[in-house]
C-alpha positions in Angstrom: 8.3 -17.1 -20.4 9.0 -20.0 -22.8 9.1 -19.1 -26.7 6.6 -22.3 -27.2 2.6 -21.2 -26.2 1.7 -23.4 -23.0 -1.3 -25.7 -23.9 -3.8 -23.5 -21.9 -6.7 -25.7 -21.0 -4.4 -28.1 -20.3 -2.3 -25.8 -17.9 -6.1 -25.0 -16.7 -6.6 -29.0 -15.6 -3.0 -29.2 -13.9 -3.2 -25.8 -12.0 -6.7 -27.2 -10.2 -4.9 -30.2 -9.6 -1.4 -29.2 -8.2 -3.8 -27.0 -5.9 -5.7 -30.2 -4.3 -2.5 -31.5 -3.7 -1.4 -28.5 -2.2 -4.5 -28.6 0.4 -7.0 -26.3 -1.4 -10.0 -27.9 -1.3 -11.7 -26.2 -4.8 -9.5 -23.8 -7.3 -11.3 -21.8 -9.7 -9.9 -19.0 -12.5 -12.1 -16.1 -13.1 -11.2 -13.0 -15.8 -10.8 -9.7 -13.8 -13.7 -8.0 -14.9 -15.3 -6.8 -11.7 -17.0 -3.4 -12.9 -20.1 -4.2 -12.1 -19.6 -4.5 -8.5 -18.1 -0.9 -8.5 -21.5 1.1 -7.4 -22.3 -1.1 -5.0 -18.3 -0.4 -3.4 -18.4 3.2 -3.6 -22.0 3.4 -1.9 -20.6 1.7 0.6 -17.4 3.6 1.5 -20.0 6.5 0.9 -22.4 5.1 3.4 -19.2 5.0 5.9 -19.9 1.2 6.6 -15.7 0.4 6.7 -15.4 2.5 9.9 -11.9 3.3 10.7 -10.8 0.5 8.6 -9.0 4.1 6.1 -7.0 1.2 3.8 -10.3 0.2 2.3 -11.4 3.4 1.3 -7.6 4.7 0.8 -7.2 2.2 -2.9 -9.8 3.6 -4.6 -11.4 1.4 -7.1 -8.0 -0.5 -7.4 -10.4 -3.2 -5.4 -12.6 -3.9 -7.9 -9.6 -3.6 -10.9 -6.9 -6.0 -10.3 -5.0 -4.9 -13.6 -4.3 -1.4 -12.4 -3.3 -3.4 -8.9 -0.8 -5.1 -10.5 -0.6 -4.5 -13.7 -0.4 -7.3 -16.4 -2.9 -9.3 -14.5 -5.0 -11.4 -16.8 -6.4 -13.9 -14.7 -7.1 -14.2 -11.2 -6.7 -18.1 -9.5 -8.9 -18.3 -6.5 -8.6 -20.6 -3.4 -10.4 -21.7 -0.9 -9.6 -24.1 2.0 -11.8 -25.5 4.7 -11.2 -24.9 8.3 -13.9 -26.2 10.0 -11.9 -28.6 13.0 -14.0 -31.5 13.8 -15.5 -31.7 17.1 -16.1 -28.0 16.8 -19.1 -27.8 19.6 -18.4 -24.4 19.7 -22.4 -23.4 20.1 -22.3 -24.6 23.8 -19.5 -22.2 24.4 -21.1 -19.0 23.2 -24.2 -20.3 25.4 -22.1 -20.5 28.7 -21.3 -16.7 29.4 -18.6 -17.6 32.1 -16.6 -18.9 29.1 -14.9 -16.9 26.1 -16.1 -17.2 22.8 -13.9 -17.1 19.6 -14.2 -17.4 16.3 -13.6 -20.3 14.6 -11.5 -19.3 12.8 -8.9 -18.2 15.5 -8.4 -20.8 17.3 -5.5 -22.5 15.0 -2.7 -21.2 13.4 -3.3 -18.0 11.4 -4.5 -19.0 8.2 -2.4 -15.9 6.3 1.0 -17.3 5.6 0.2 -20.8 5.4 -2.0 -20.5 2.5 0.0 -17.9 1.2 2.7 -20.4 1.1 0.6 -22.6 -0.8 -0.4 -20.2 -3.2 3.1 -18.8 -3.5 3.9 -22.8 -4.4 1.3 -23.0 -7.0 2.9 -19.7 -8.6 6.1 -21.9 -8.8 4.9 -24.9 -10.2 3.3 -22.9 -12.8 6.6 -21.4 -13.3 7.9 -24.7 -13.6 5.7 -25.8 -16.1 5.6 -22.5 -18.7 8.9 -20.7 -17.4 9.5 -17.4 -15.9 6.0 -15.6 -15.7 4.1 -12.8 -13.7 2.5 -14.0 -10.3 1.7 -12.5 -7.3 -0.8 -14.4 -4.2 -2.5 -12.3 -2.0 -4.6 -13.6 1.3 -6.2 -10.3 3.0 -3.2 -8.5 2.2 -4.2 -6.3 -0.5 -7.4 -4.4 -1.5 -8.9 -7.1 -3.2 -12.6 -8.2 -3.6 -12.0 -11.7 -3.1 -15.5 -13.0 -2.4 -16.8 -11.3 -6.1 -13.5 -12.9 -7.5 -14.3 -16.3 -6.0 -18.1 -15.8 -6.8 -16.7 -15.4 -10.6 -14.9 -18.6 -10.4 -17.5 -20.6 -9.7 -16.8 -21.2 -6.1 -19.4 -20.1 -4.8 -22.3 -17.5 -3.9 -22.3 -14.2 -1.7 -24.5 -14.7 0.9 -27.0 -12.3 2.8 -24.2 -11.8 5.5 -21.9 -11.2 2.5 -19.9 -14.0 3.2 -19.1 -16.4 0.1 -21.5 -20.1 0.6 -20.7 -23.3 -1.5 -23.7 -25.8 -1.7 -21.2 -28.6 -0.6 -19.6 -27.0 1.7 -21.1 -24.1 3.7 -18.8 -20.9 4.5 -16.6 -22.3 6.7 -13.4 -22.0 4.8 -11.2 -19.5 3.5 -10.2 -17.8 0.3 -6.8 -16.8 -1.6 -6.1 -15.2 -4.9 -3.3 -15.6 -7.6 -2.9 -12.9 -9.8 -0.8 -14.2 -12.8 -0.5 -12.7 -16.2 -1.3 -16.2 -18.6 -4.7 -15.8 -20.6 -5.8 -19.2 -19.1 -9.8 -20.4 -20.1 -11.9 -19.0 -17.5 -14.6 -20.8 -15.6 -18.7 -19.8 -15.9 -19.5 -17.5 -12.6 -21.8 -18.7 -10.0 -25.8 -18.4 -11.0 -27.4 -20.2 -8.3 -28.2 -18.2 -5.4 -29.3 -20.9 -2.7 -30.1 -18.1 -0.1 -33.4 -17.7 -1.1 -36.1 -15.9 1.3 -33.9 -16.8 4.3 -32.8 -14.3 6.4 -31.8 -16.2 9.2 -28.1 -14.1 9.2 -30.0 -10.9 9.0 -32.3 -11.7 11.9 -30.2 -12.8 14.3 -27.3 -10.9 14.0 -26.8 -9.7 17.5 -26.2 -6.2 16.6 -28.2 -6.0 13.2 -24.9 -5.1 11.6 -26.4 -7.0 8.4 -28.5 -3.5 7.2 -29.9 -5.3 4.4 -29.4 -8.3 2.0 -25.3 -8.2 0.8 -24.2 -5.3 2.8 -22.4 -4.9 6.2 -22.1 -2.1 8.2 -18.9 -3.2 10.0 -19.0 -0.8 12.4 -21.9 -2.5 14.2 -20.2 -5.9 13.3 -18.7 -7.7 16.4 -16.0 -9.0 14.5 -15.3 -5.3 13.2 -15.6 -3.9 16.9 -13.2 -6.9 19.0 -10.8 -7.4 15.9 -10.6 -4.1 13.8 -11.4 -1.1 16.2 -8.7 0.1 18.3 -10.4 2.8 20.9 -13.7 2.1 22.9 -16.4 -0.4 21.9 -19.3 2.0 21.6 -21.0 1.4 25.0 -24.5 0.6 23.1 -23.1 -2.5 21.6 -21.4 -3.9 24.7 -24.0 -5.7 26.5 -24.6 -7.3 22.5 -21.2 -8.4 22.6 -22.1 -10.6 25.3 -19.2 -13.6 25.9 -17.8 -12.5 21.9 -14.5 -11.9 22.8 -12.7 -12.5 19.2 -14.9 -12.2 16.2 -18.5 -13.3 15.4 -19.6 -16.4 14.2 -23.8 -15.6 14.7 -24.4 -15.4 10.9 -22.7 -18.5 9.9 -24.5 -20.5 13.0 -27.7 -20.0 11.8 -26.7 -20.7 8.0 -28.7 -23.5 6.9 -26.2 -24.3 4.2 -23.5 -25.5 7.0 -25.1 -28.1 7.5 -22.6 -29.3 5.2 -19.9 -27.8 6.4 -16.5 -30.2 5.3 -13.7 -30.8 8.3 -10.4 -29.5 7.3 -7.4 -31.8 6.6 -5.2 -29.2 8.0 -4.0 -29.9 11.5 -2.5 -26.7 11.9 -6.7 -25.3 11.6 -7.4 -27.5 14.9 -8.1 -24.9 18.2 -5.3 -25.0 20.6 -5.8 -26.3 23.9 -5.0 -22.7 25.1 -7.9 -21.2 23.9 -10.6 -23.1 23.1 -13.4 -23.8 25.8 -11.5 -21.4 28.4 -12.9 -19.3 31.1 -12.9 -15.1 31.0 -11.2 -14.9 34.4 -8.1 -16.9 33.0 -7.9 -15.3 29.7 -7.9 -12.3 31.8 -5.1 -13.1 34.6 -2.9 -13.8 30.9 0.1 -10.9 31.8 1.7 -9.1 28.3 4.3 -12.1 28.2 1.6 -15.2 28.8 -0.7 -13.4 25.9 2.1 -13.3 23.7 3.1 -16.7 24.2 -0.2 -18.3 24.1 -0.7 -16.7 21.1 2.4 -17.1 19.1 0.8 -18.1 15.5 -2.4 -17.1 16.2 -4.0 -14.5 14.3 -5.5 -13.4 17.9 -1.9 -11.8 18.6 -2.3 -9.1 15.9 -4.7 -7.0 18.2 -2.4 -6.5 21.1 -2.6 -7.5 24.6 -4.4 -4.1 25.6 -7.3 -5.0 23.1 -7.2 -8.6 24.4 -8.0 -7.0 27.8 -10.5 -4.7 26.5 -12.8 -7.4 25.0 -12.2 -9.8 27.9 -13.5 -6.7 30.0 -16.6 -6.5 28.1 -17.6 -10.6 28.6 -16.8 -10.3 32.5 -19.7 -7.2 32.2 -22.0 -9.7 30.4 -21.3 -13.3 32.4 -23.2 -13.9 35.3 -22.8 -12.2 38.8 -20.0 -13.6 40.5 -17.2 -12.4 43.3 -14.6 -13.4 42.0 -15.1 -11.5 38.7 -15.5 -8.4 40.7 -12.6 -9.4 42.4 -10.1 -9.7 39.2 -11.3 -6.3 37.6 -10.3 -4.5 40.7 -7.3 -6.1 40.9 -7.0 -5.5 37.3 -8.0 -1.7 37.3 -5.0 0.5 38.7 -2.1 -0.7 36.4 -3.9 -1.0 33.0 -4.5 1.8 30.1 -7.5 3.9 29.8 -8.9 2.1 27.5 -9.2 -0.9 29.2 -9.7 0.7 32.3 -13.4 2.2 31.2 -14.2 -1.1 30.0 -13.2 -2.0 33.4 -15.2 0.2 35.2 -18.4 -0.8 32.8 -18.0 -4.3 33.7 -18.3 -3.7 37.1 -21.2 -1.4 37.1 -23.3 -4.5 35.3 -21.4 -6.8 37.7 -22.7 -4.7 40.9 -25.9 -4.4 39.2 -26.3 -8.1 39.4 -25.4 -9.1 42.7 -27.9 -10.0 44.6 -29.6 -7.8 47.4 -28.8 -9.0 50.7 -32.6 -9.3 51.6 -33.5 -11.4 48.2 -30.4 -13.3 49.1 -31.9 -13.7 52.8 -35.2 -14.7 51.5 -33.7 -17.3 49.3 -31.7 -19.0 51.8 -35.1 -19.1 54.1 -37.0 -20.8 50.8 -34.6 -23.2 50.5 -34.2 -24.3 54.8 -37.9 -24.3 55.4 -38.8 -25.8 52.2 -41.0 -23.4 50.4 -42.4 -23.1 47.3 -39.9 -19.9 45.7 -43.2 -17.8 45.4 -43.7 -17.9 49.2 
């Protein structure tokens, strides 16, 4: 670091603005003081909510103390950046049970490195500015509490669904941390809380994974069970999954605060043609090599083609009756794993448990020649 002391506030003022330029869309700096949020971790690695996600419980506390982390830390710089692509109209796709629904999230480029780029810029610029210093950005890739850091920077609330809301801009963006060791000012935490009595995002979750107000038992969560879980989806959750494929996005659909969702800036946020608004049967005729390909960049790759196959299995079991889908998973059902074989075989016990009876389908077809009313 330089022998002369960097004008703080100052350095404050240019960090949040280098960070617009970089594409953040809001940049706050919060102390790392997160004790209080301690209990409320511990009771729920007690409770068994992270499921077999073992790194969150394997850190300890280290979540909620970003000194002993990396130690030196000071201050923690926190990020967020919208992704919200416009034209989303993704509700009409979760409502058509042929297609495949993913999150919104996924259907860009994964959001990991690039903003971890940016942060890792904003590091250097800093480092321009007051010499050679302590930094380190982290995006999901560390046990960090990054929605309690970015609720101490001012960016925001924790919503009921435990996801971090911004009056301005809803919850459709996502957050980064820089962990630097300069005593910059701080900013004043959050204090409104603009969820109120709504529990639209408790309600409606499809599998009540949302136990109560701020905590998320993940292994109920869809996002948890198509993303995170590696064996079987627990057979009592499947027909919930319904056309889900890749993540959830129930809880921030019925958010009335996204009504002000902002559009992102990045182009690299916008769905790819290759996913969005797709079919089930052709995600599912996608070979190891075409999955791969179509999801090069995509944070969808990380869960394997096997997993891919396994959740795709699941929507097939949900969509309506049709031959053709019966058709695929038997094609499908002799070279595949296990795994996706049983969710093979589920899909087609609620497939065959839709088709039509050959009577009702005899009846129908006399309704429709002779003209009857359908309660004839």
């Amino acid at each position: 670091m330089s022998n002369l002391t960097p004008d703080y506030p100052k350095l404050a003022q240019q960090i949040k603005a280098w960070g617009k330029e970089l594409g953040f869309s809001e940049v706050g700096i919060t102390d790392i003081d997160l004790s209080k949020h301690e209990q409320q971790l511990q009771r729920w690695l007690d409770a068994g909510f992270h499921g077999s996600m073992d790194y969150m419980a394997a850190h300890g506390m280290k979540r909620a103390r970003p000194d002993e982390l990396i130690p030196g830390t000071q201050r923690v710089i926190s990020v967020k950046m919208n992704y919200l692509p416009p034209d989303a109209g993704f509700a009409k796709t979760l409502k058509n049970k042929q297609k495949a629904y993913i999150s919104r999230y996924a259907l860009g480029r994964d959001y990991h490195k690039l903003i971890r780029n940016r942060l890792k810029k904003l590091g250097q610029k800093i480092e321009q500015e007051v010499g050679e210093y302590g930094f380190r950005p982290f995006v999901d890739s560390a046990p960090v509490l990054e929605r309690q850091l970015a609720e101490k920077a001012g960016l925001g609330w924790r919503g009921k669904h435990s996801l971090l809301i911004n009056k301005e801009a809803g919850s459709w963006f996502f957050l980064g941390e820089l962990f630097i060791d300069l005593p910059l000012p701080i900013e004043n935490e959050n204090t409104f809380e603009g969820c109120g009595k709504c529990v639209a995002c408790i309600t409606l979750c499809p599998t009540g994974a949302i136990v109560e107000p701020y905590v998320v038992d993940a292994r109920k969560c869809i996002s948890y069970l198509t993303i995170e879980h590696q064996g079987p989806i627990p057979e009592q959750y499947r027909a919930l999954l319904g056309n889900r494929v890749y993540g959830c996005d129930d809880c921030q659909l019925v958010c009335p605060w996204n009504r002000y969702g902002q559009i992102t800036d990045e182009r690299d946020f916008h769905p790819r043609t290759q996913l969005k608004d797709k079919d089930l049967l052709e995600l599912f005729s996608w070979d190891e090599t075409t999955f791969l390909k179509n999801t090069e960049g995509s944070p969808i790759r990380r869960i394997g083609h096997e997993r891919w196959l396994r959740n795709l299995a699941v929507g097939l079991g949900n969509a309506n009756f049709d031959p053709d889908i019966i058709s695929a998973l038997e094609q499908k059902i002799d070279g595949c794993s296990d795994l996706v074989k049983e969710h093979i075989q589920w899909a087609l016990e609620q497939q065959n448990n839709k088709q039509p009876s050959l009577r009702k389908t005899q009846r129908l077809i006399r309704i429709v020649e002779k003209g009857l009313p359908r309660d004839a």
